[in-house]
DSSP file (Angstrom, degrees, kcal/mol; ACC not computed):
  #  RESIDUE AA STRUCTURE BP1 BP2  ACC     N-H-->O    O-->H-N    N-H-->O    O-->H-N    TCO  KAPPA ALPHA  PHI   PSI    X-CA   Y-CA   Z-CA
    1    1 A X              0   0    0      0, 0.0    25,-1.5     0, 0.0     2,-0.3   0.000 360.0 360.0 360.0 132.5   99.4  -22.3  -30.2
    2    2 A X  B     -a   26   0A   0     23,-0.2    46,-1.7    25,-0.1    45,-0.8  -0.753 360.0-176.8-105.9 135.7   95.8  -23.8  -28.8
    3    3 A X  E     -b   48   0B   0     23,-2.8     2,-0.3    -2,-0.3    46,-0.2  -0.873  19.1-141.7-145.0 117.5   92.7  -22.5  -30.3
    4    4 A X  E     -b   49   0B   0     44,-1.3    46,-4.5    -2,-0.4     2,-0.6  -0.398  16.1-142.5 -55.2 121.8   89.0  -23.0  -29.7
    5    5 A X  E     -b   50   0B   0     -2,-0.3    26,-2.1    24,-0.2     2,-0.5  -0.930  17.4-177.2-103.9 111.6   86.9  -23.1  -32.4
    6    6 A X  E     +bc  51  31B   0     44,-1.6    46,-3.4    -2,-0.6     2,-0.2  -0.920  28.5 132.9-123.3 116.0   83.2  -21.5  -32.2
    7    7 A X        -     0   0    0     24,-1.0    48,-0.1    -2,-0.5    26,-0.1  -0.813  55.0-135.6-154.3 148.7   81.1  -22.0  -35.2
    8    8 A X  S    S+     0   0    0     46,-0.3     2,-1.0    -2,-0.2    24,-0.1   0.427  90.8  82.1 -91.0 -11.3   77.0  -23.3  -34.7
    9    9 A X  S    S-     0   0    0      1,-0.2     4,-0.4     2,-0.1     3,-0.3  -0.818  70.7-155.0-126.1 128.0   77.9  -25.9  -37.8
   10   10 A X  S >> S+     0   0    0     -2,-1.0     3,-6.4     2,-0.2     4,-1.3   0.920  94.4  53.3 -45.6 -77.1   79.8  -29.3  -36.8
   11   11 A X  H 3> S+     0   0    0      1,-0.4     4,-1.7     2,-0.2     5,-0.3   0.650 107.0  51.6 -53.9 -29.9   81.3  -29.7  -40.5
   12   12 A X  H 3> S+     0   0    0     -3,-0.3     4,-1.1     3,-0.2    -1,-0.4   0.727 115.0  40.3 -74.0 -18.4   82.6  -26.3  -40.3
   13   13 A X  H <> S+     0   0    0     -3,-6.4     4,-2.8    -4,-0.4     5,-0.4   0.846 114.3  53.7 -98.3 -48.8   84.3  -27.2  -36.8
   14   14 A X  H  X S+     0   0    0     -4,-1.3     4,-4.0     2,-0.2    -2,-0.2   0.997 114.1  40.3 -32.4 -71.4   85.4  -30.6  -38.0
   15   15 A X  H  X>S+     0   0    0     -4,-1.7     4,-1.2     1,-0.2     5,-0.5   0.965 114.8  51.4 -54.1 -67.0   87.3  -29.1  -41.4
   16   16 A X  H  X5S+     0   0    0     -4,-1.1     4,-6.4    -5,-0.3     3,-0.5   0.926 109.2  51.0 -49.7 -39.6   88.7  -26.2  -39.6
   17   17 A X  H  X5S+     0   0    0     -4,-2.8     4,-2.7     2,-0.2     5,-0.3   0.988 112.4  48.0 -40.8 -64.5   90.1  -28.8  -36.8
   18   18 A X  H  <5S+     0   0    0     -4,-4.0    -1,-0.2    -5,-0.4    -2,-0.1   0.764 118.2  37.8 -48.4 -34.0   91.8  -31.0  -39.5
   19   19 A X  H  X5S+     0   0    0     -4,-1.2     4,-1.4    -3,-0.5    88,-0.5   0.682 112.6  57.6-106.9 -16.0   93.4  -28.1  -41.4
   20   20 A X  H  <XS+     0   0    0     -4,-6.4     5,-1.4    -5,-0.5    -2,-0.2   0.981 120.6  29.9 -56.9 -36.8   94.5  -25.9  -38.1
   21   21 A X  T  <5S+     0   0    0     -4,-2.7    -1,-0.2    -5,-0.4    -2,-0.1   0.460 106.9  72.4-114.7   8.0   96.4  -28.7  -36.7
   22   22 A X  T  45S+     0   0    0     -5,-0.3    -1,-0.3     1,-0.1    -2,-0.1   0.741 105.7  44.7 -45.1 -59.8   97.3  -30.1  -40.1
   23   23 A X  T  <5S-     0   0    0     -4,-1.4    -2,-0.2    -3,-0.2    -1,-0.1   0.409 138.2 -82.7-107.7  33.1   99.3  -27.1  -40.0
   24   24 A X  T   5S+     0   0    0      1,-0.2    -3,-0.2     0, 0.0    -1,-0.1  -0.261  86.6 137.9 124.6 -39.6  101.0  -27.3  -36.2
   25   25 A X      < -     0   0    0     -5,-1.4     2,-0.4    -6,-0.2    -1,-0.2   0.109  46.9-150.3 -25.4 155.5   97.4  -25.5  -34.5
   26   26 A X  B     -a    2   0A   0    -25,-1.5   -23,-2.8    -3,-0.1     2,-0.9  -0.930   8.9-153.2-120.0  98.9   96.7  -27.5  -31.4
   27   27 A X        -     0   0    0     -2,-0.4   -23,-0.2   -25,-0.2   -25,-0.1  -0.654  12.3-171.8 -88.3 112.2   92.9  -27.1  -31.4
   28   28 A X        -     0   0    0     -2,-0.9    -1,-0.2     0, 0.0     2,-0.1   0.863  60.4 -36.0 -85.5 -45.1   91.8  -27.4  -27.3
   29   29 A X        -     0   0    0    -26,-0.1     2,-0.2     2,-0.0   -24,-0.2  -0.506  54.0-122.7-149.7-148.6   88.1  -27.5  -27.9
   30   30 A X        -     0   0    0    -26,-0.1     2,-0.3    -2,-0.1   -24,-0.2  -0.758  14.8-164.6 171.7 152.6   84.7  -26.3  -29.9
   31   31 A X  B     -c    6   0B   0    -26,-2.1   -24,-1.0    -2,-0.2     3,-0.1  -0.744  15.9-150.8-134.4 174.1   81.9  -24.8  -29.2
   32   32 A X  S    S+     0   0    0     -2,-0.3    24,-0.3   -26,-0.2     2,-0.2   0.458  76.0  13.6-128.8  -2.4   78.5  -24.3  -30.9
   33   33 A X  S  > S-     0   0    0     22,-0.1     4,-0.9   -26,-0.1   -26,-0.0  -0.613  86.3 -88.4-163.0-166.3   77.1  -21.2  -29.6
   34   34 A X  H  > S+     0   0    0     -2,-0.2     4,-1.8     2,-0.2     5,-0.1   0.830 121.6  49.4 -84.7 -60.4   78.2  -18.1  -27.6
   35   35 A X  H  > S+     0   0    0      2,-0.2     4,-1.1     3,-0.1     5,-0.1   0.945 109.9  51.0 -69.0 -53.1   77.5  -19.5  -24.0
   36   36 A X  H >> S+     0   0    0      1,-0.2     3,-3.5     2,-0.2     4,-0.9   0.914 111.8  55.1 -39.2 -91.9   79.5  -22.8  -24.8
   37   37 A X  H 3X S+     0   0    0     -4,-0.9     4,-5.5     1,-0.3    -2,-0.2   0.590 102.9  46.9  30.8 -95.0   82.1  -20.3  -25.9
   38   38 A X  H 3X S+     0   0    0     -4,-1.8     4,-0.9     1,-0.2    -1,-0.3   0.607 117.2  45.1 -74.5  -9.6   82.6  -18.3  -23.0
   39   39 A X  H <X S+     0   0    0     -3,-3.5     4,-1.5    -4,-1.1     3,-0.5   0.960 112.4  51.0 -74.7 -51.3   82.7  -21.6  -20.6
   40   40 A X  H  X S+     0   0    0     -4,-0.9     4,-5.2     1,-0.3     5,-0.5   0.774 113.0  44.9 -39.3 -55.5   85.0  -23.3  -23.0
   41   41 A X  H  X S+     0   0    0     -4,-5.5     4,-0.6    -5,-0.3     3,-0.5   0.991 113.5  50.7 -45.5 -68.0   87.5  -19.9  -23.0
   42   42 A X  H  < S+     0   0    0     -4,-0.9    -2,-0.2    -3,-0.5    -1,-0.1   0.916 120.3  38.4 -62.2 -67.0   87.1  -19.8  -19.1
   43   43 A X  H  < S+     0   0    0     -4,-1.5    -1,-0.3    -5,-0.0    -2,-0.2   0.597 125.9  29.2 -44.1 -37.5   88.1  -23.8  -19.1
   44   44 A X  H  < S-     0   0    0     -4,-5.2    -3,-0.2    -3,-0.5    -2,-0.1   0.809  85.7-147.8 -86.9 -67.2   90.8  -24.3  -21.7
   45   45 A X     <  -     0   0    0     -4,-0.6     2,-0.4    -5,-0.5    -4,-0.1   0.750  29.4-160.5  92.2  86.1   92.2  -20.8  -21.4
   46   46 A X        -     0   0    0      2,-0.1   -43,-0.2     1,-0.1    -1,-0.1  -0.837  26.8-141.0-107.0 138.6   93.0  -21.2  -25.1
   47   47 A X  S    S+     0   0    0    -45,-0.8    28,-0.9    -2,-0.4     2,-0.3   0.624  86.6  50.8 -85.2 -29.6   95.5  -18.8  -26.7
   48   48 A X  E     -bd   3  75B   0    -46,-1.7   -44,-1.3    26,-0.2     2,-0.4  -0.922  58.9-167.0-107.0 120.0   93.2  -18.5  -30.1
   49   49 A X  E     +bd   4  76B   0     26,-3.9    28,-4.1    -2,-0.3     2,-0.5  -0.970   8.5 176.6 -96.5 105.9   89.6  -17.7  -30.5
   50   50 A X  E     +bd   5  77B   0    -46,-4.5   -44,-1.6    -2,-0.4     2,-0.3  -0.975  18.7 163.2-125.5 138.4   88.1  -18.4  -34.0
   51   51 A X  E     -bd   6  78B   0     26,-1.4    28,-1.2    -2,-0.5   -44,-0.2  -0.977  33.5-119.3-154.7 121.8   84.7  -17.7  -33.8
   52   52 A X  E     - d   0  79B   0    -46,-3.4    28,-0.2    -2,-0.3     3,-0.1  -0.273  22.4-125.2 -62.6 165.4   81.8  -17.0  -36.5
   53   53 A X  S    S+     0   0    0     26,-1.1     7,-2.5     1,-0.2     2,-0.7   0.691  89.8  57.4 -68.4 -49.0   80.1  -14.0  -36.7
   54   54 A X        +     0   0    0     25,-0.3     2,-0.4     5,-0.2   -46,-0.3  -0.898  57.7 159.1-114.5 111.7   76.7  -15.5  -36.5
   55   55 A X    >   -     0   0    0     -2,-0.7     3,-0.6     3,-0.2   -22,-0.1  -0.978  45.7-114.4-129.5 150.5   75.5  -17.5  -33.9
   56   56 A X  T 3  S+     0   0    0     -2,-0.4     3,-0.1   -24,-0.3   -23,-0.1   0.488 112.6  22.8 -66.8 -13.1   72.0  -18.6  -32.5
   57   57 A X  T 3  S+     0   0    0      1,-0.4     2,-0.3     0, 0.0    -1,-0.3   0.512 132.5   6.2-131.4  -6.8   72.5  -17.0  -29.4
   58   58 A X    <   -     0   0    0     -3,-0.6    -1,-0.4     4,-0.0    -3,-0.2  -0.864  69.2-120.8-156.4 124.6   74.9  -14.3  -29.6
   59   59 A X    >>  -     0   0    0     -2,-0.3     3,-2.1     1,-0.2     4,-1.6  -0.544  32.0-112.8-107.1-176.9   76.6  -13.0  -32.4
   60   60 A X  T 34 S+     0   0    0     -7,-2.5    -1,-0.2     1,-0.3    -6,-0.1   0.073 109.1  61.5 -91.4  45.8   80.4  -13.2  -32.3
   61   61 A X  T 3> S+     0   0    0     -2,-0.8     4,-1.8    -8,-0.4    -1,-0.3   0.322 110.0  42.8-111.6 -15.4   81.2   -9.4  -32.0
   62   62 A X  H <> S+     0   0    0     -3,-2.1     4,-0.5     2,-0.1    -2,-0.2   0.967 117.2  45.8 -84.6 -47.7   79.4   -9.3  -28.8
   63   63 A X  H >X S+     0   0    0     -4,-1.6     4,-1.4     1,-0.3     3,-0.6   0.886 112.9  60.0 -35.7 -47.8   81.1  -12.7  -27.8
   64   64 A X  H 3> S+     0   0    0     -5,-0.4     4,-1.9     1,-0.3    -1,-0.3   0.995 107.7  35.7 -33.7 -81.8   83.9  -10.9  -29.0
   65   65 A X  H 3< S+     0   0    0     -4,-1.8    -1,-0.3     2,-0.2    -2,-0.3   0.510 110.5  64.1 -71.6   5.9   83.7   -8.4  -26.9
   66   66 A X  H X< S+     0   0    0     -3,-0.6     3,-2.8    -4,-0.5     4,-0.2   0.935 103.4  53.6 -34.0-102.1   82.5  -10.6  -23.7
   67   67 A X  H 3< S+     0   0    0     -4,-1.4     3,-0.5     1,-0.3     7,-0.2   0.369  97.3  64.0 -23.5 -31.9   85.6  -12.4  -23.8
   68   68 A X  T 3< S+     0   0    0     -4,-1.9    -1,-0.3     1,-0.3     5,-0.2   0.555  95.0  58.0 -62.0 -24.9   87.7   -9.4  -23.7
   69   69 A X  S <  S+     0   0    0     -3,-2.8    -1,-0.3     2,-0.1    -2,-0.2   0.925  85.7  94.7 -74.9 -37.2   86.6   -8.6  -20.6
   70   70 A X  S >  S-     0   0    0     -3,-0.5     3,-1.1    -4,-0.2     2,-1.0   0.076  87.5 -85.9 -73.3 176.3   87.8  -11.9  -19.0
   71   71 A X  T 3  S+     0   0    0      1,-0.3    -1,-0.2     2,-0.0    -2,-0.1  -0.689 109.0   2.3 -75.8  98.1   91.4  -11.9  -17.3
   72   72 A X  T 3  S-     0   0    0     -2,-1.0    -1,-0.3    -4,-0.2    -2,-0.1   0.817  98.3-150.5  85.2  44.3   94.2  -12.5  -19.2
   73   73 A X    <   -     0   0    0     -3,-1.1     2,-0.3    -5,-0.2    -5,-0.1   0.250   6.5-118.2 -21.3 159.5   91.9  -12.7  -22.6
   74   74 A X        -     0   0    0     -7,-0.2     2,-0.3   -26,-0.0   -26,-0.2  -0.813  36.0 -97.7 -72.0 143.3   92.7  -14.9  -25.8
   75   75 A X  E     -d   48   0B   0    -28,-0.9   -26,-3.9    -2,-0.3     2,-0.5  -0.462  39.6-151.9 -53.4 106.2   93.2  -13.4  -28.8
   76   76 A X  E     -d   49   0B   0     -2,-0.3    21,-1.1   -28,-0.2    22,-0.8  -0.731  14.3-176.7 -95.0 118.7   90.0  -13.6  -30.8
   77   77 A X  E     -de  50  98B   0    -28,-4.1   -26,-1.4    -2,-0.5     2,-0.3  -0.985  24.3-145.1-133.0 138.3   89.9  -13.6  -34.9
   78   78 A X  E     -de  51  99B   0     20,-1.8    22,-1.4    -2,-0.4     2,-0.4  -0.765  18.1-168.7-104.6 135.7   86.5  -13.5  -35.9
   79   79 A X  E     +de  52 100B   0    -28,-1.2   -26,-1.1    -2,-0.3     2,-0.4  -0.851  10.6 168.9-133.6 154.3   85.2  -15.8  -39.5
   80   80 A X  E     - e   0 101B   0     20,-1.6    22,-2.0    -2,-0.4     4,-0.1  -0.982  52.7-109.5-163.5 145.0   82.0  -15.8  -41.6
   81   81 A X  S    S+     0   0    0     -2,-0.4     2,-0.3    20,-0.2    20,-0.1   0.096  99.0  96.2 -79.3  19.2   81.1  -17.4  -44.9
   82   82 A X  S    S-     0   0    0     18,-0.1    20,-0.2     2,-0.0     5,-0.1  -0.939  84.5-104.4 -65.3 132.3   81.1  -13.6  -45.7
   83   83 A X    >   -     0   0    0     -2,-0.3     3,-1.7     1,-0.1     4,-0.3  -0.298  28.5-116.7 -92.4 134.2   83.2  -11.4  -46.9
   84   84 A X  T 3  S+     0   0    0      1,-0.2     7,-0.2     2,-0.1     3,-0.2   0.513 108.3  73.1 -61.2  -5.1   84.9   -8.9  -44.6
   85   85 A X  T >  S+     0   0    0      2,-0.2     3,-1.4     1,-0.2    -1,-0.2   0.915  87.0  59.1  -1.7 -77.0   82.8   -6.1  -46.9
   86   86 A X  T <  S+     0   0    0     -3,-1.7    -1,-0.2     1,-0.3     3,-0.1   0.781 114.6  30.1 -61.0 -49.4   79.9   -6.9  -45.4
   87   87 A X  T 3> S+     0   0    0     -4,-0.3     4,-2.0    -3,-0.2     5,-0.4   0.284  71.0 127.0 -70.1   6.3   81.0   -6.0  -41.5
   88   88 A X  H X> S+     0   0    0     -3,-1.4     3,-1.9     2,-0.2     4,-0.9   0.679  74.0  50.6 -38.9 -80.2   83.6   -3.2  -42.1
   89   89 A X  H 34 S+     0   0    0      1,-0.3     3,-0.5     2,-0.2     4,-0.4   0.596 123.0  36.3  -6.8 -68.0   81.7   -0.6  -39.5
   90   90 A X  H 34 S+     0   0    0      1,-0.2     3,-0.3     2,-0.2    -1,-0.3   0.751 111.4  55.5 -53.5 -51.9   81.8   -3.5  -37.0
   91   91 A X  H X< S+     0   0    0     -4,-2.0     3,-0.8    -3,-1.9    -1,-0.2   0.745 110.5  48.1 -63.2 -27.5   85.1   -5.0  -37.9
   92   92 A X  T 3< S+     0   0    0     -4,-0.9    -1,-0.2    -3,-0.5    -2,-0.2   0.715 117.8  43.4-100.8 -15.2   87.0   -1.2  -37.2
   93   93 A X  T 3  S+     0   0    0     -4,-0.4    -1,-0.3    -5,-0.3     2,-0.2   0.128  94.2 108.6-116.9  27.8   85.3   -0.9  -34.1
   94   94 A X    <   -     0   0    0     -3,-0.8    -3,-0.1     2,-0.2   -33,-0.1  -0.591  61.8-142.2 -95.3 149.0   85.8   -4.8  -32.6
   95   95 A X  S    S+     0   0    0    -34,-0.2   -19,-0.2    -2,-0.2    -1,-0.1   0.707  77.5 108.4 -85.1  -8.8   88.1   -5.7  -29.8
   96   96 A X  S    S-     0   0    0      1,-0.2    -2,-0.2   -35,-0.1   -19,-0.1  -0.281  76.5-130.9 -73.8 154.5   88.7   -8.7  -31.9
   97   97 A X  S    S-     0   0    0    -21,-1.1     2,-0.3     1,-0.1   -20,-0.2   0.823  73.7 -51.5 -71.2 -26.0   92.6   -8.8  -33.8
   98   98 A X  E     -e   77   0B   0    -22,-0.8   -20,-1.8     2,-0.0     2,-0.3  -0.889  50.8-109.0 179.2-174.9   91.2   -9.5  -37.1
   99   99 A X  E     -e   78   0B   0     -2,-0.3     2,-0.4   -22,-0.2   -20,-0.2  -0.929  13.4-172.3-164.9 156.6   88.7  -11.7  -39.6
  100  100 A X  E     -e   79   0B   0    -22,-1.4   -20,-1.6    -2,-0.3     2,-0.4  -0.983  32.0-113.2-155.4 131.4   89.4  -14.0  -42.2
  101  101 A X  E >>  -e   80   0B   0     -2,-0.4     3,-3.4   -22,-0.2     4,-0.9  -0.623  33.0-112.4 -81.7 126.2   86.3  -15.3  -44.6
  102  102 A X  T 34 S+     0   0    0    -22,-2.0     3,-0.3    -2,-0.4   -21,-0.2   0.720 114.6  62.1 -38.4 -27.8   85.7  -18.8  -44.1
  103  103 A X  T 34 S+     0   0    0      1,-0.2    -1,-0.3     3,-0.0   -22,-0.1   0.839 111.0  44.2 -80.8 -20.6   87.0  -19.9  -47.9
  104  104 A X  T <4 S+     0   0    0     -3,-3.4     5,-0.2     2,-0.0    -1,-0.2   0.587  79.7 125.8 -87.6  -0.6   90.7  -18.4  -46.8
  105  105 A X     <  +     0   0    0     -4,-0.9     2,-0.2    -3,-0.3     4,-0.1  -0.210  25.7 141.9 -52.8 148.3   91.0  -19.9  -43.5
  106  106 A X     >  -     0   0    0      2,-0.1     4,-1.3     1,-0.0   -86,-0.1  -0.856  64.2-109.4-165.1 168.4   94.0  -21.6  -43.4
  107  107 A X  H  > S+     0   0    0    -88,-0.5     4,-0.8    -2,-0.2   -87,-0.1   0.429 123.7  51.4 -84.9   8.8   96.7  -21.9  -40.3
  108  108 A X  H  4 S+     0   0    0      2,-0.1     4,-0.4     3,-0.1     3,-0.3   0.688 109.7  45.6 -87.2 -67.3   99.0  -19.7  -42.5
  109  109 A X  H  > S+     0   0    0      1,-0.3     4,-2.1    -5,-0.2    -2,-0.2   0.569 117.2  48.1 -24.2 -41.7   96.2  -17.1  -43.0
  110  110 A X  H  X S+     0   0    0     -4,-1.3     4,-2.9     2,-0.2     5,-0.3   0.961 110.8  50.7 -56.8 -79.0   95.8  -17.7  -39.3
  111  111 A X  H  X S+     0   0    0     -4,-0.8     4,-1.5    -3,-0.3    -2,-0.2   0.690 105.7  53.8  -3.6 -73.1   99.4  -17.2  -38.7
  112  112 A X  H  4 S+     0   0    0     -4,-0.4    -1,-0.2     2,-0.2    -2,-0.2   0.848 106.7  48.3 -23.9 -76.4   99.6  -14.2  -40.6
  113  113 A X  H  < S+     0   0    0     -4,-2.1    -2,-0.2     1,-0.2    -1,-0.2   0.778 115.9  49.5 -58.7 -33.0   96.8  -12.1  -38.6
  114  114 A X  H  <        0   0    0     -4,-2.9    -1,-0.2     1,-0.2    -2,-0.2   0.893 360.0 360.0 -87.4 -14.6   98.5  -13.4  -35.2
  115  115 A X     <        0   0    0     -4,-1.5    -1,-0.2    -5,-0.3    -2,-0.1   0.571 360.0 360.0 -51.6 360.0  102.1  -12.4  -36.1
């Protein structure tokens, strides 16, 4: 499964790379921002979105919901070094499948939410 990774902080895109495809992830790209993002999607055509919440130019439930619009979407799991608490409102009303706080990512956690 190929998955794009959108977070604004390199170390965070680095680690997640290492431990998605650590566990079988095929990680296609990374982005830093919203607009990066939505070319990146349009250009890999990535099967996975995981994409933080907060970003300098957009934040990722509108990206979220951006993406959805395109044709033949990816499947978008949204992450923040927050706890899903903090969004609930936002999280029940998001096109995105799920969210997972950055200290549980893992590709089973990942796994999980796309099964």
């Amino acid at each position: 499964m190929s998955v794009l990774i959108v977070d604004d902080h390199g170390d965070f895109r680095r680690s997640s790379r290492a431990l998605l495809e650590a566990d079988g992830f095929r990680v296609v790209g990374e982005a830093a921002d919203a607009t990066q993002a939505l070319a990146q999607v349009r250009r890999l055509r990535p099967d996975v979105v995981l994409l933080d919440v907060m970003l300098p130019d957009l934040d990722g439930f509108a990206a979220a919901e951006e993406i959805s619009t395109l044709d033949d979407p990816p499947v978008v799991v949204l992450v923040s070094s927050r706890q899903a608490s903090v969004y609930r409102a936002r999280l029940s009303a998001t096109t995105a499948r799920g969210f997972l706080a950055k200290s549980q990512l893992s590709g089973e956690a990942l796994a999980r939410l796309l099964a």
